[in-house]
C-alpha positions in Angstrom: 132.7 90.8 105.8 134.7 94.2 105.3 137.8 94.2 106.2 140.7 97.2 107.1 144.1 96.6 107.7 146.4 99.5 108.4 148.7 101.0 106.0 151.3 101.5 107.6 152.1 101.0 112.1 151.5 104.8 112.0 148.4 105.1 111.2 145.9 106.5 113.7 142.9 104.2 115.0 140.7 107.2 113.6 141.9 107.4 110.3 141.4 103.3 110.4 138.1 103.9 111.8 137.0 106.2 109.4 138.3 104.1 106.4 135.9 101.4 107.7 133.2 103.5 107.9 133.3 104.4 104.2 134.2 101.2 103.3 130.5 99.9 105.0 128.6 102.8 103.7 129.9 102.3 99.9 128.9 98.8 100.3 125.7 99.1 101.5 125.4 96.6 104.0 124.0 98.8 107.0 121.3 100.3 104.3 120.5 96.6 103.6 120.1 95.5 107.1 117.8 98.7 108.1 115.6 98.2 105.3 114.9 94.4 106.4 114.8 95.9 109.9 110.3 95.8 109.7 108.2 94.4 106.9 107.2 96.4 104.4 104.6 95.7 102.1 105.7 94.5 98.1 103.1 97.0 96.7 105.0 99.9 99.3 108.4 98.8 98.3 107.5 99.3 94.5 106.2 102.6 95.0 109.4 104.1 96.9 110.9 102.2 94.2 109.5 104.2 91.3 109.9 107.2 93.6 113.3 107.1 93.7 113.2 106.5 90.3 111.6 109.7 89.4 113.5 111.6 92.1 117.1 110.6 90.2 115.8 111.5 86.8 114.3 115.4 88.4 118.2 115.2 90.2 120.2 114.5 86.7 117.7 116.9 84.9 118.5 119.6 87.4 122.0 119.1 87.5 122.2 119.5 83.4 120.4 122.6 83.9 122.8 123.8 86.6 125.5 122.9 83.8 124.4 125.0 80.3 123.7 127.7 82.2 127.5 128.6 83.1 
């Protein structure tokens, strides 16, 4: 379970709320519950696997593009 506590007894509820917010979205948990949220097949969830896969590698590739041509 993530947990927030506030810095300090100043600290806005929205600064607090967006702190937890983060916190959830770094640790995947709401990602992890929406993907169990309908069956998927084990051949389907290899595919988007390998997609994903390929889609980082084109990502970093463009990115080191991006970067020698300064």
């Amino acid at each position: 379970m993530i947990q927030v506590t506030r810095k300090d007894s100043k600290e806005s509820v929205e600064n607090l709320l967006r702190r937890f917010g983060r916190k959830v979205q770094q640790s995947g948990v709401l990602a992890e519950a929406k993907s169990g949220q309908y069956f998927e097949k084990p051949m389907s969830k290899r595919d988007r696997r390998a997609k994903a896969i390929v889609r980082r590698a084109r990502k970093a590739d463009k990115i080191k593009k991006l970067k020698l041509g300064r």
